[in-house]
LOPA-195529 format. One record per residue (C-alpha): residue number from 1; residue in three letters; x, y, z. Coordinates in pm, 1 decimal, decimal comma. Example, Ala and Ser with C-alpha at 12.3 -4.5 7.8 and 13.67 -1.06 7.14 Angstrom:
BEGIN
1	ala	1230,0	-450,0	780,0
2	ser	1367,0	-106,0	714,0
***
This chain:
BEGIN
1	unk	0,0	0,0	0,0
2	unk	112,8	330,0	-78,7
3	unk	167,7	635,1	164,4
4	unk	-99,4	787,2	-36,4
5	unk	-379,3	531,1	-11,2
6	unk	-261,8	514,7	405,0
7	unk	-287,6	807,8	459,7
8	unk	-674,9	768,6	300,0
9	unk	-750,9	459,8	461,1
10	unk	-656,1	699,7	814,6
11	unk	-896,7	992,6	697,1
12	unk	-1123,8	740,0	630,8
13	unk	-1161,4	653,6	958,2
14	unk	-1148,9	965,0	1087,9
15	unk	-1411,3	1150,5	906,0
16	unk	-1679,3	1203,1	1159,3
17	unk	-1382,1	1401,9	1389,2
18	unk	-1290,7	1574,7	1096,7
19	unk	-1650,7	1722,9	1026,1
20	unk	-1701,2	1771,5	1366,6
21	unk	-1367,3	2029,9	1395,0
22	unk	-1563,9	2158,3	1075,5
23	unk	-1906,1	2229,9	1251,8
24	unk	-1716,4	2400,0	1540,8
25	unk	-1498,8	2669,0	1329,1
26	unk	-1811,8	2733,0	1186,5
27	unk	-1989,7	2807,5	1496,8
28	unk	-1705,6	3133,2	1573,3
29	unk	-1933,7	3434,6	1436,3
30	unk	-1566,8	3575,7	1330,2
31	unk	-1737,8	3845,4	1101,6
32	unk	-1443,9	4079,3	999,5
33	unk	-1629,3	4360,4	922,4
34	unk	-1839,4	4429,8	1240,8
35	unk	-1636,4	4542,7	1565,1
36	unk	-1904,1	4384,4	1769,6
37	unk	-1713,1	4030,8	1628,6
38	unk	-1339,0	4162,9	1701,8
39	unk	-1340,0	3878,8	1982,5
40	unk	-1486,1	3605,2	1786,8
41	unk	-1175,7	3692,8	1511,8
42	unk	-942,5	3616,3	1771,8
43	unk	-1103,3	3299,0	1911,9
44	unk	-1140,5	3209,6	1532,2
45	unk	-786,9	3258,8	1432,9
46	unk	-683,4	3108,4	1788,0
47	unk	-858,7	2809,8	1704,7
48	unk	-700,2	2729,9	1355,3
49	unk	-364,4	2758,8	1568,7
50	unk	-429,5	2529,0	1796,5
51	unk	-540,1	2261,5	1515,9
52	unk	-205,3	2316,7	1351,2
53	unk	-32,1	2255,5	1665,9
54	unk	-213,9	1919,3	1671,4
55	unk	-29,2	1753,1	1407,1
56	unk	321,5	1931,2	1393,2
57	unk	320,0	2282,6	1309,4
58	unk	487,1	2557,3	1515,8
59	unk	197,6	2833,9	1480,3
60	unk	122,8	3163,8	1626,6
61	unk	-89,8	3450,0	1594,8
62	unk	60,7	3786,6	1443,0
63	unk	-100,0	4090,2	1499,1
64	unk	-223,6	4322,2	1245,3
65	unk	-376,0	4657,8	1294,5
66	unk	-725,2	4501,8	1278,5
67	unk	-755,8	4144,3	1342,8
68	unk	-453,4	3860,1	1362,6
69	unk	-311,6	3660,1	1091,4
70	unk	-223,7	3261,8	1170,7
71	unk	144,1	3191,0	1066,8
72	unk	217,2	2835,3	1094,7
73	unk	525,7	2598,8	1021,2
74	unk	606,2	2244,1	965,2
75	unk	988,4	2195,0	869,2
76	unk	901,6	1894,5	629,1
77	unk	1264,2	1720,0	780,0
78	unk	1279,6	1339,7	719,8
79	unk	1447,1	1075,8	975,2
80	unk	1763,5	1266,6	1104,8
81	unk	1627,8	1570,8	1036,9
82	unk	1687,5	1552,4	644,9
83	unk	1471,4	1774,8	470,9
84	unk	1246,9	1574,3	192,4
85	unk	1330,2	1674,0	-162,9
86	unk	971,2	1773,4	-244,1
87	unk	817,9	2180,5	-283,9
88	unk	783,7	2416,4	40,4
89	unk	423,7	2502,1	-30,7
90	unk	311,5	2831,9	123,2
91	unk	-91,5	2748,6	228,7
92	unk	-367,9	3006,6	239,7
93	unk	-682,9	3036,6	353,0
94	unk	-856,2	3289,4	576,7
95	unk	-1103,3	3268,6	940,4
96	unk	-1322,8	3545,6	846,3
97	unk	-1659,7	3561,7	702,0
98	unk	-1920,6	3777,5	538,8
99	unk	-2223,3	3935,2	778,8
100	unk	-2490,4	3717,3	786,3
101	unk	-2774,9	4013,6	730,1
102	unk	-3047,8	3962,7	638,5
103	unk	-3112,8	3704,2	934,3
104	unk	-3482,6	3667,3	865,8
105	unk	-3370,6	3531,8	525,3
106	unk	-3182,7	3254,9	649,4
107	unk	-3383,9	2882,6	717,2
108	unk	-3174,0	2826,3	1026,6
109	unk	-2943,8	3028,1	1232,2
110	unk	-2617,8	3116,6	1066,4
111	unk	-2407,0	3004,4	1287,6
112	unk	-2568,3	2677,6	1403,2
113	unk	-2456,3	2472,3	1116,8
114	unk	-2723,3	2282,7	1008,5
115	unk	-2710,9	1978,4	792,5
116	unk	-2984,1	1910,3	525,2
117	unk	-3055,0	1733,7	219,6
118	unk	-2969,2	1897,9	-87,6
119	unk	-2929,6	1729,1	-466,6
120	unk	-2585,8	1561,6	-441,3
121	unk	-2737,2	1458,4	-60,0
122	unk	-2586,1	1611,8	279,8
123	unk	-2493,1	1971,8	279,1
124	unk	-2362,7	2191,4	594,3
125	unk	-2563,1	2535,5	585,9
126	unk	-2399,4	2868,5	767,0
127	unk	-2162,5	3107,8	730,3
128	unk	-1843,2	3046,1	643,5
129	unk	-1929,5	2700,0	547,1
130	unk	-1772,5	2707,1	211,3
131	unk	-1624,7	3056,5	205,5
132	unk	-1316,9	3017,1	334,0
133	unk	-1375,9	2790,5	648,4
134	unk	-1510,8	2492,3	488,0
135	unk	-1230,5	2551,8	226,7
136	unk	-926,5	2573,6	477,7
137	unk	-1100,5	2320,1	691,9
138	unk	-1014,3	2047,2	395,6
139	unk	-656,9	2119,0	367,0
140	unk	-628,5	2098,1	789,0
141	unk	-829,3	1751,1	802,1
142	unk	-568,8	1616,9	499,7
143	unk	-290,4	1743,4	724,8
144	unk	-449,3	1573,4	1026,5
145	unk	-452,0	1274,2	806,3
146	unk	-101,2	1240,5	682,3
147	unk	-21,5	1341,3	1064,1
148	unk	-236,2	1045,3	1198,0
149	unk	-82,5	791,6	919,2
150	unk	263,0	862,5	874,1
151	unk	399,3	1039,5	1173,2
152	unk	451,3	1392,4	939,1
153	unk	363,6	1572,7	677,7
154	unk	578,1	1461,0	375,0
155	unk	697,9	1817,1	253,7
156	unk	785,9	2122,2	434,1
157	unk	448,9	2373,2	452,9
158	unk	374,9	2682,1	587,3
159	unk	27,3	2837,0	679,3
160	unk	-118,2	3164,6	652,4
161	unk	-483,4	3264,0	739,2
162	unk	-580,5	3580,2	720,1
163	unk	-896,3	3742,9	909,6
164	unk	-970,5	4015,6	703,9
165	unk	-985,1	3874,3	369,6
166	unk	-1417,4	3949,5	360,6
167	unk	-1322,5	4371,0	402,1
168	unk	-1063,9	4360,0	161,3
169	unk	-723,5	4261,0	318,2
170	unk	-612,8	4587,7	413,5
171	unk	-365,7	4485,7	640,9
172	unk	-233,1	4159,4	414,3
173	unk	34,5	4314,4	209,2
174	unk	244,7	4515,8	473,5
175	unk	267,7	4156,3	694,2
176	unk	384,7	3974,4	328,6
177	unk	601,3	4233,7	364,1
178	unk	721,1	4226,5	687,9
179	unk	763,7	3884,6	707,1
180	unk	878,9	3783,3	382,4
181	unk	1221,1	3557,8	463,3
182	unk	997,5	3380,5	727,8
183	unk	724,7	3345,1	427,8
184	unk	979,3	3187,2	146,7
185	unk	851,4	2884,5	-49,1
186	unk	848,4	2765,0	-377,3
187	unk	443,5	2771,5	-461,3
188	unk	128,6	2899,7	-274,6
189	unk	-236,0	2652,8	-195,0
190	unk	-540,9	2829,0	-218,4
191	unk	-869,9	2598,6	-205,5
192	unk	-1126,5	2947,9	-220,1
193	unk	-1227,2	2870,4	-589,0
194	unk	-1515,3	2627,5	-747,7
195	unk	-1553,0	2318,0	-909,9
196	unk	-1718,9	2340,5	-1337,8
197	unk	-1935,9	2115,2	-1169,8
198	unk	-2029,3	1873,0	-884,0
199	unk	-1887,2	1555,5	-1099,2
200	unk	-1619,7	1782,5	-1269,6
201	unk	-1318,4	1890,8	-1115,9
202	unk	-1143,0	2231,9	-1154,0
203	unk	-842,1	2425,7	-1112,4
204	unk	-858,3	2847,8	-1206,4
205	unk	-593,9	2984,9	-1431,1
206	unk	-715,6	3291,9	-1417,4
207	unk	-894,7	3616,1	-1223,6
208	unk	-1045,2	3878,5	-1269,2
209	unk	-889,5	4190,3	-1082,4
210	unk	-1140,7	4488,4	-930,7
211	unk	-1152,4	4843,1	-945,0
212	unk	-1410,7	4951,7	-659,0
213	unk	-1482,2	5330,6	-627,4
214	unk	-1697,8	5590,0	-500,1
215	unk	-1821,2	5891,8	-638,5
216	unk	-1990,5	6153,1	-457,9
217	unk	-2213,5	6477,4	-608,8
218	unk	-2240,4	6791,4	-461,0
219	unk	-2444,3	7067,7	-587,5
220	unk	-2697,4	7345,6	-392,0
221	unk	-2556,8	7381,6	-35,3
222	unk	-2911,7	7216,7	63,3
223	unk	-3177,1	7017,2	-21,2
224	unk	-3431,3	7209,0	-229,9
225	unk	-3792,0	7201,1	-241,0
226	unk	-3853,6	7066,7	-588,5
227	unk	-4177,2	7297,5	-691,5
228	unk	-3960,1	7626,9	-575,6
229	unk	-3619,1	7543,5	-792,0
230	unk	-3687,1	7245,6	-1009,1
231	unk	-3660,4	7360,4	-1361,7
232	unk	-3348,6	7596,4	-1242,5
233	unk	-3143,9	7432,8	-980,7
234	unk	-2874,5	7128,6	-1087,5
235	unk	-3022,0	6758,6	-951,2
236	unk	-2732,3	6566,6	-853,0
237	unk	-2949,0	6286,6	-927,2
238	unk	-3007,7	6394,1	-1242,7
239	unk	-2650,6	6441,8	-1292,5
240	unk	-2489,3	6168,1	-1185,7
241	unk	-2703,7	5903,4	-1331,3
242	unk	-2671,2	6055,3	-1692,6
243	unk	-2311,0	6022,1	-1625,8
244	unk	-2306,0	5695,1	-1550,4
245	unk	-2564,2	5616,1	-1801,4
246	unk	-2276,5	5660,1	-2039,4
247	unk	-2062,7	5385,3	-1939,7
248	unk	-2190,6	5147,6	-2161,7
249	unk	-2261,4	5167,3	-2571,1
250	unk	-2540,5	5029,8	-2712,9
251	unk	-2334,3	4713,5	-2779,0
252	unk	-2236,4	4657,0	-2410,1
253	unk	-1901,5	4808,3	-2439,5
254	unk	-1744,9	4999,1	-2166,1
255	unk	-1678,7	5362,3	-2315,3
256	unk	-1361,8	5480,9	-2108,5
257	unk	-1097,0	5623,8	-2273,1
258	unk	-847,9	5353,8	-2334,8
259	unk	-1046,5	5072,5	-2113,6
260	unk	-912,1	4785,0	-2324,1
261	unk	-593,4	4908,7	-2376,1
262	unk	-377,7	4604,1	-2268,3
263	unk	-672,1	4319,9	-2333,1
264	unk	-574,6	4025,2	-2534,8
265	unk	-797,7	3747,3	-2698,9
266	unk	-894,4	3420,5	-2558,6
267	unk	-566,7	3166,9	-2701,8
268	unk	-772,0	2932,6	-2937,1
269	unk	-659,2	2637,5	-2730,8
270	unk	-816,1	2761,2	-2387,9
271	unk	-1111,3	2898,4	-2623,4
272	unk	-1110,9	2528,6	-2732,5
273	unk	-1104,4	2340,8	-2339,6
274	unk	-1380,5	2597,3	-2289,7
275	unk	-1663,9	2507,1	-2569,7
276	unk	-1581,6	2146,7	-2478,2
277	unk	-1764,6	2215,9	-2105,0
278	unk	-2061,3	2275,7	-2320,4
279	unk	-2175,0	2596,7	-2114,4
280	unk	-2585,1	2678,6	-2117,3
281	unk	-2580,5	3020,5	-2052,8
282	unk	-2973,9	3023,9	-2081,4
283	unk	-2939,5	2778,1	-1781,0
284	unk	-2660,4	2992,6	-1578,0
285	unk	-2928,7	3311,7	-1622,0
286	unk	-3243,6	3065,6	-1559,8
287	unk	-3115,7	2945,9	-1251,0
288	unk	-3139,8	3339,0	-1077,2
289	unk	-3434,3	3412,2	-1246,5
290	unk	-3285,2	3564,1	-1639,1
291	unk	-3316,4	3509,6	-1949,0
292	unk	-3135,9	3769,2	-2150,4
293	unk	-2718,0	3767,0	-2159,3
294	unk	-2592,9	4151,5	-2094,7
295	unk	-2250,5	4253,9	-2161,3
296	unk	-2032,0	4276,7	-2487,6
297	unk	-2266,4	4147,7	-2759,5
298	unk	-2046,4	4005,6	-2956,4
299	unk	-1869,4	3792,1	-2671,3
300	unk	-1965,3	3440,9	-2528,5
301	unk	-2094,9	3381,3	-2192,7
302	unk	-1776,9	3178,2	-2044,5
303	unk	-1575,2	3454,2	-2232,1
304	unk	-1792,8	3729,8	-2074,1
305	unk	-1747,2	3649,1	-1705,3
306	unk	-1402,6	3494,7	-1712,9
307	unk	-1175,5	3663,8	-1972,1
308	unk	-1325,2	3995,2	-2052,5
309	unk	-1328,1	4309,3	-1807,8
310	unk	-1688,9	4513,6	-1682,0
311	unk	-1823,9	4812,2	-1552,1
312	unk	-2129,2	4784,2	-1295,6
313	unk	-2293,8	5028,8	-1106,1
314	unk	-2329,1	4860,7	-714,0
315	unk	-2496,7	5135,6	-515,9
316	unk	-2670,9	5492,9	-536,1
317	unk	-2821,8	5698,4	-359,4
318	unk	-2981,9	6062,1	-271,0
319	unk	-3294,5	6256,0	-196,9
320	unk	-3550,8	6081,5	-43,2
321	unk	-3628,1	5701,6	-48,2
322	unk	-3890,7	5644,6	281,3
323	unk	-4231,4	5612,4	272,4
324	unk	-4467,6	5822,9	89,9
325	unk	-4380,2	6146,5	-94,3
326	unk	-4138,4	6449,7	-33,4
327	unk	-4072,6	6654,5	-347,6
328	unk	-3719,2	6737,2	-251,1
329	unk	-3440,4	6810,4	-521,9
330	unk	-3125,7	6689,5	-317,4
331	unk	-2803,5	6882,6	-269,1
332	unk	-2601,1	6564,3	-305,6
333	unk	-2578,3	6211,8	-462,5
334	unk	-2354,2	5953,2	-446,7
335	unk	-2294,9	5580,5	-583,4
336	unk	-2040,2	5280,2	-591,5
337	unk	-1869,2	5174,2	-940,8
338	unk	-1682,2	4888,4	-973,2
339	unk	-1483,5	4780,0	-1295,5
340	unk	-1391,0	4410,4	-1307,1
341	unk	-1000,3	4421,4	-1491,8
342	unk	-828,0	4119,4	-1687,4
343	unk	-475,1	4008,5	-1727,9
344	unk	-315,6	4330,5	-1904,4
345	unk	-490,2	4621,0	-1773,7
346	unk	-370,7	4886,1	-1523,6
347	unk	-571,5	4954,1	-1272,5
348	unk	-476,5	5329,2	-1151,5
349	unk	-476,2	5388,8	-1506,6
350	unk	-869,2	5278,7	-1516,2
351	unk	-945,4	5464,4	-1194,3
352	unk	-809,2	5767,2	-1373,3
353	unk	-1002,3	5746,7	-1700,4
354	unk	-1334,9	5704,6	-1459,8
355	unk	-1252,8	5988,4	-1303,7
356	unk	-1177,2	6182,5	-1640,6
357	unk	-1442,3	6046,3	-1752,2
358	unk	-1741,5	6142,6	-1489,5
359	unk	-1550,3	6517,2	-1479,6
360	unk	-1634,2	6571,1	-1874,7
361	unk	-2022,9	6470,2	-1842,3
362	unk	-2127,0	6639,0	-1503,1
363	unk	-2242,4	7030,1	-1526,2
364	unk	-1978,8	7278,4	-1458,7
365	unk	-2182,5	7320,7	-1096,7
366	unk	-2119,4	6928,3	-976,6
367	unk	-1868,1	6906,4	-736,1
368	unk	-1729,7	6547,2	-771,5
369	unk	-1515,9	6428,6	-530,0
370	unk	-1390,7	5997,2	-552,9
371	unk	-1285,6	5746,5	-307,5
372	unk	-1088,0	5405,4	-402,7
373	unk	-1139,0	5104,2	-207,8
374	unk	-988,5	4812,1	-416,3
375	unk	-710,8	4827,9	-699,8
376	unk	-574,4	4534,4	-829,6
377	unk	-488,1	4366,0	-1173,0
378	unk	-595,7	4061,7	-1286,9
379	unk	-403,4	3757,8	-1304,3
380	unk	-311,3	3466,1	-1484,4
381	unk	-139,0	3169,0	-1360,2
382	unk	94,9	2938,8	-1553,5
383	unk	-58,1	2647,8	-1689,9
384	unk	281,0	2466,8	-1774,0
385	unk	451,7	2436,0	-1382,3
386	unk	481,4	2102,2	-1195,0
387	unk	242,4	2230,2	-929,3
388	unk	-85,9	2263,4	-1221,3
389	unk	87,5	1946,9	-1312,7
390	unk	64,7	1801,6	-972,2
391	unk	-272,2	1909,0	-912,7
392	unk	-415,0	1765,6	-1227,3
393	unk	-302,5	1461,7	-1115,3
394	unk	-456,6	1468,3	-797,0
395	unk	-772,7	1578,3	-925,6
396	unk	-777,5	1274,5	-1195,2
397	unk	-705,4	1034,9	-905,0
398	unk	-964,4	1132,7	-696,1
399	unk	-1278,0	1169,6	-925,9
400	unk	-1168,1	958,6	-1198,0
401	unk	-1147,0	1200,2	-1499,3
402	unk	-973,7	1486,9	-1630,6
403	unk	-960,9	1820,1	-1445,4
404	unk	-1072,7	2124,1	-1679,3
405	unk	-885,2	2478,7	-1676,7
406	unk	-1136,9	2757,9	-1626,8
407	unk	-1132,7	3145,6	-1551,3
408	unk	-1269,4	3312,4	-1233,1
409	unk	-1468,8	3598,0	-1299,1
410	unk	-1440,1	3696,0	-951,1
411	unk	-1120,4	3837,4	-776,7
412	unk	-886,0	3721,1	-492,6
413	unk	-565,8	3991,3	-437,9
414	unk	-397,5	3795,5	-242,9
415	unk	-273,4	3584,5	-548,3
416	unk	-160,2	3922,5	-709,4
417	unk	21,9	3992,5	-366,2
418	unk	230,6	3630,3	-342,5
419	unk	333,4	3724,6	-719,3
420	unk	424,8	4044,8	-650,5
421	unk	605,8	4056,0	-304,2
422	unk	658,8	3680,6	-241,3
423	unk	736,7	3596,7	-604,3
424	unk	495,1	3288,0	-590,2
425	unk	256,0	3182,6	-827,2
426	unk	-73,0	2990,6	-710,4
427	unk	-296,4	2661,6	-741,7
428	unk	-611,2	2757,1	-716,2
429	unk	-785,3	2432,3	-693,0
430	unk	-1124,1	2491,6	-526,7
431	unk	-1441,9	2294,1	-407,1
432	unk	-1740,8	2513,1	-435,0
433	unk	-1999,7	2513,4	-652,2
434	unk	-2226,4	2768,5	-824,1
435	unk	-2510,7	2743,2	-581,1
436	unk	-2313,9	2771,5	-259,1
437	unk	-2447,7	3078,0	-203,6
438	unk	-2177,9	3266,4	-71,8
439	unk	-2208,5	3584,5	70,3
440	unk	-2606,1	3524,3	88,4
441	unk	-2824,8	3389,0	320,4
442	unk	-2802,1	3007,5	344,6
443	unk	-2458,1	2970,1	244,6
444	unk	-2361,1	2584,7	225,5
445	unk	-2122,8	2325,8	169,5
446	unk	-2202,7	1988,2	-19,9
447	unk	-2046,4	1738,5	195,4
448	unk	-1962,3	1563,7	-109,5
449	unk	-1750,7	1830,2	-251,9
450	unk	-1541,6	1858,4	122,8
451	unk	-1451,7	1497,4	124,9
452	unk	-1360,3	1495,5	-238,2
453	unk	-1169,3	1802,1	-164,7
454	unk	-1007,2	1694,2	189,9
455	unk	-920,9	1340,1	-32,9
456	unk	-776,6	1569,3	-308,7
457	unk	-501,3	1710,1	-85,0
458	unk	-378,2	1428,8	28,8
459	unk	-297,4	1312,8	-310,9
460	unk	-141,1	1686,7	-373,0
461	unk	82,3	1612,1	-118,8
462	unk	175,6	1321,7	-254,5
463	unk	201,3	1400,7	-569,5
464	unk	458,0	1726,8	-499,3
465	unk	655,7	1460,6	-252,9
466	unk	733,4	1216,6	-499,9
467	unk	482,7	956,9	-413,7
***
């Protein structure tokens, strides 16, 4: 028998402890973005370190300016102390979650995981249980494993989880930074990504970045009574939704100044893995309720949501939105823009044109003023390394067929940040699926997908050590 196939006979046997460490990370309401949860951060970052202690790892909690960050270590040294020949993988996942709100949406309480029935049969319902802590909880159950069968873990790893990951990471780069000889490896882990499908496994060679902004309105120094200056005064309203009415063309093409500067074309052989997954679009838009495609017109849906970039307006507001009527012309209006960016693009060069852009098609008595919360590029990882490699192979083992290459339309900077101040690319090979519903109310976790994925690192492992 292999080390591999021990070390899944042990997690075999150990998989109601394993879901049961699950159930309780998910019970820490470690919601980043409300102070109210600062303690339940801690206890949730204070519990993944005390797992990793459990099988091996030196781990501690560093401190951030907001909420701590999980370093952990395992040397990866062989009898005597000699090191194994195999990667140092750098592992990431992070403790925080989304708010729950709105409660009275959710079919049970959000953090009382509950298990129910669902198509591909048990699935764990709460917060966090798929985004990231059902995620990271694979990878520490497979470490468990290996712990539990062979003594170690067969290559040296270390651990990061972040806690602030759900508001944006402000805090993420400056400890990359400080603590980059500590953080040296060869590759980074990241299991935060989905599956094509339940049956189908996946790894992502590719994100979209983000551009997020705010743009705020001023005109009068008041509000106005409409039927005493309407006709005469500016409507910021008015204003700033003409503006942003121009973002588009009438064949869904994002009118900055040089937007696609920088934008390549789908390479005919990824174009080609992609119309082999046979992708419904009438069924991705029928599932929420849609039935005609927006965007470029003369793109595909896969195309459209994982290789080509966007412009969506998030938020507005102004005026008066409560019950019944007040005929008020507002002194100010504001609204959230967000611009989804591909490999090639520049993001402060984007954030510029917007703001160009807005400053040319507002009156000359608009007073605009912007705010930028997110900036980063996309990214695209190398399909050609021994770590794709190694997780292709894993994948194939454990489910029996061929793991596809697909694009995320969605956006995780910490990928951008190993590149850029760690000099590590990624696997992304994730466990979710499209209905997960993360960041919504009844989040959940096929239990299917976390013992395929918990089974799938093991055989990474082995795989990158040689076995």
């Amino acid at each position: 028998m292999t080390t591999a196939d021990s070390v899944l006979a042990q997690l075999g046997s150990m998989e109601a402890d394993a879901q049961s460490r699950w159930l309780d990370w998910l019970r820490i309401p470690s919601v980043s973005a409300q102070p109210a949860h600062d303690a339940d951060c801690r206890r949730a970052a204070e519990w993944a370190c005390a797992q990793l202690r459990e099988v091996g790892f030196s781990a501690r909690l560093v401190e951030t300016r907001r909420h701590p960050v999980v370093l952990a270590h395992f040397s990866g040294a062989g009898e005597g102390g000699t090191p194994h020949p195999g990667p140092h993988l750098l592992y990431y996942g992070h403790y925080d979650v989304q708010p729950p709100e709105p409660l009275e949406l959710w079919n049970s309480p959000p953090f009382d995981p509950n298990i129910v029935q669902g198509a591909n049969g048990p699935q764990v319902v709460a917060r966090g249980a798929v985004d990231d802590k059902g995620q990271t909880a694979m990878w520490l159950a497979a470490f468990r494993a290996w712990h539990a069968a062979a003594g170690a873990l067969p290559l040296p790893i270390t651990v990061v989880i972040e806690g602030e990951e759900e508001i944006g990471s402000p805090n993420l780069d400056d400890f990359l930074r400080a603590h980059a000889a500590e953080l040296a490896a060869d590759a980074a882990v990241i299991s935060d990504t989905s599956m094509w499908d339940v049956e189908t496994p996946a790894i992502c060679t590719s994100l979209r970045g983000l551009v997020y902004m705010q743009v705020d309105l001023q005109a009068a120094s008041r509000d106005l009574h409409s039927g005493h200056f309407g006709g005469s005064a500016l409507n910021p309203l008015n204003a700033l939704s003409h503006a942003l009415g121009q973002l588009h063309d009438e064949a869904g093409r994002v009118t900055l100044p040089g937007f696609y500067d920088g934008v390549a074309e789908v390479p005919a052989e990824r174009r080609a893995g992609w119309e082999s997954l046979h992708f419904s679009e009438a069924d991705f838009l029928g599932e929420i309720g849609l039935s005609v495609p927006a965007g470029e017109r003369d793109r595909d849906g896969l195309e459209r949501v994982w290789a080509r970039p966007t412009a969506d307006i998030n938020g507005m507001w102004g005026g008066y939105a409560g019950d019944g009527a007040k005929t008020v012309i507002p002194a100010k209006a504001g609204a959230k823009v967000s611009f989804r960016l591909v490999p090639g693009q520049d993001p402060a060069r984007v954030a510029d044109s917007f703001r160009d852009f807005m400053q040319a098609r507002v009156p000359a008595d608009a007073k605009l003023s912007f705010r930028v919360f997110g900036c980063s590029p996309g990214m695209a990882v190398p399909t050609d390394s021994a770590l794709v490699a190694a997780g292709r192979q894993a994948l194939e083992a454990e489910y029996g067929k061929p793991a596809v290459l697909i694009g995320g339309g969605g956006s995780l900077p910490v990928v951008e940040s190993f590149r850029r101040i760690l000099g590590l690319d990624t696997l992304l090979m994730g466990f979710g699926l499209e209905d997960d519903r993360i960041h919504s109310p009844n989040e959940k976790f096929d239990v299917v997908c976390f013992w395929h994925g918990t089974r799938s690192h093991v055989r990474l492992l082995a795989a990158l050590a040689g076995g």
